[in-house]
C-alpha positions in Angstrom: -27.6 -4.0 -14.6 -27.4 -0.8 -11.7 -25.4 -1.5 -9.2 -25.1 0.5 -6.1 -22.0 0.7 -4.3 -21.6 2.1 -0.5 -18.5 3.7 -1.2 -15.4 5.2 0.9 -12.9 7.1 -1.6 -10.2 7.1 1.3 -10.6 3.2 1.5 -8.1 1.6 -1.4 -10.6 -1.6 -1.1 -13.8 0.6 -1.7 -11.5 1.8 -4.3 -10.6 -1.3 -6.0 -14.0 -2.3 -6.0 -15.5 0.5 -7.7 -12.7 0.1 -10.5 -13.8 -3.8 -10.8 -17.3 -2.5 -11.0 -17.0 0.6 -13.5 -14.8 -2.0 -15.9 -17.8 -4.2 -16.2 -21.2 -1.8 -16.4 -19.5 1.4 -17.0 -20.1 4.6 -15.0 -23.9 4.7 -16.6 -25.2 2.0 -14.5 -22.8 2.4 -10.9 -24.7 4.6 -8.3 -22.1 5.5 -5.9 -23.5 6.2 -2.7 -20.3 8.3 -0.3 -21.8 6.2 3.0 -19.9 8.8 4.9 -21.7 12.0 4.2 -24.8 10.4 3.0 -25.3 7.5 5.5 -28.3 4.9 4.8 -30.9 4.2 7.4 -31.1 1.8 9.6 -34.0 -0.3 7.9 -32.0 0.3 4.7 -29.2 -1.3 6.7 -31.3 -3.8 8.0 -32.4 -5.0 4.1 -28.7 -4.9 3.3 -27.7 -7.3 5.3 -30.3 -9.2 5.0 -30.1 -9.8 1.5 -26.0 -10.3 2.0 -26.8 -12.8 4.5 -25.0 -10.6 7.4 -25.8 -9.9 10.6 -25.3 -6.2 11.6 -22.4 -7.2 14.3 -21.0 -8.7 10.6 -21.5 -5.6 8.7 -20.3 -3.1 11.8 -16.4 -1.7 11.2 -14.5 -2.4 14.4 -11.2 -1.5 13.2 -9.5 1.5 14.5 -12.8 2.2 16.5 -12.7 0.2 19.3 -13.4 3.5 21.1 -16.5 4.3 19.8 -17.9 1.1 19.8 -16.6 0.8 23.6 -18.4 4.5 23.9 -22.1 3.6 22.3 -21.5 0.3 24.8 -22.2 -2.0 21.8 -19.3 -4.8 23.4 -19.9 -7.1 24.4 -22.7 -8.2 22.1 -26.2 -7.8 23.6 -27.8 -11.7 24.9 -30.5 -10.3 22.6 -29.9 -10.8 19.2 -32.7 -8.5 17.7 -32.0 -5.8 20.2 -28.2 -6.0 19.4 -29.5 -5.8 15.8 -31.4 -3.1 16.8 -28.6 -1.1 18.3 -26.3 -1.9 16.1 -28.1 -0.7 12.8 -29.1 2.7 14.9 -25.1 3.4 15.5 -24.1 2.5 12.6 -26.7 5.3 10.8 -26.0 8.1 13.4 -22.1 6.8 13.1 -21.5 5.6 9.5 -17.8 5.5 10.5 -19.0 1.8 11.9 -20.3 0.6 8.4 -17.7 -1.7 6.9 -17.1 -1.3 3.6 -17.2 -1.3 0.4 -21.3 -2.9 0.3 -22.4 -4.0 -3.3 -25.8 -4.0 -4.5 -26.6 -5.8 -8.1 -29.8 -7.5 -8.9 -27.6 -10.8 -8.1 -27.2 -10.0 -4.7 -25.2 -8.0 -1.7 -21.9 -8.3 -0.9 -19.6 -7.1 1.7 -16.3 -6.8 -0.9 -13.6 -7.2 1.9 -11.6 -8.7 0.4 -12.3 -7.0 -2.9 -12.3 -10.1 -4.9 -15.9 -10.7 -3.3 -17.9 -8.0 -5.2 -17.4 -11.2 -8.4 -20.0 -12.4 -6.7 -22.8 -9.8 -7.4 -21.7 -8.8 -10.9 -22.7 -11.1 -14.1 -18.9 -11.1 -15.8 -16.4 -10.1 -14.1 -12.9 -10.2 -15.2 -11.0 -13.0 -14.8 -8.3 -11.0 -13.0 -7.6 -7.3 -12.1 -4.5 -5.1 -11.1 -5.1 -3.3 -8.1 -4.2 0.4 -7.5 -1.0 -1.3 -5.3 -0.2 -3.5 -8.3 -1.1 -7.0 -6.8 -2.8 -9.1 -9.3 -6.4 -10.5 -8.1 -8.4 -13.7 -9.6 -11.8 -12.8 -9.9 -12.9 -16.0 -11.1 -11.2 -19.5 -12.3 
């Protein structure tokens, strides 16, 4: 199975995600994609979320931004709900500050891993529990 992970190395969920993910494909079959530096497209976006069933107003990172979301004028939400797509999707690739993440690709699926107990449901056997970095103890899966 490759799985693709939109990934923020400052981010201790992103983090924990990718640890959950390497433990059950290995490094072999992870692409990491660093969002950040190498931010998808807008229509790559657009299939993200779509196959996550998100919207992009779902998808788009609003903490500790508030200012440039206030800047690119995308609050309040547009009455249009494919033109606040639209803008959305366009911000979020010039801006990739705005892309929430970590986002998990697998053949099962996309996921939005916040909380990071999430990506189990993209991956074909994950582990019953994991230790994150901070030493909390996660459940994966009953």
């Amino acid at each position: 199975m490759t799985i693709t992970v939109y990934h923020n190395p400052a981010c201790g969920t992103s983090r924990n995600v990718l640890a959950i993910v390497r433990s059950c494909v290995g490094d072999g079959s992870v692409t990491v994609v660093p969002y950040l530096t190498q931010p998808p497209s807008a229509d790559r976006l657009r299939q993200l979320y779509d196959r996550a069933g998100l919207t992009p107003r779902e998808g788009m990172r609003t903490k500790g931004d508030d200012a440039l979301i206030e800047e690119l004028g995308l609050l309040p939400p547009d009455r249009d709900p494919a033109r606040d797509a639209n803008r959305i999707l366009a911000a979020m690739a010039a801006h990739p500050i705005l892309i929430s993440r970590p986002l998990v690709e697998t053949p099962m699926g996309v996921v939005l891993a916040r909380p990071c107990e999430r990506v189990a449901e993209v991956l074909d056997n994950p582990p019953k529990t994991w230790t994150k970095e901070n030493g909390d103890v996660i459940h994966l899966r009953s």
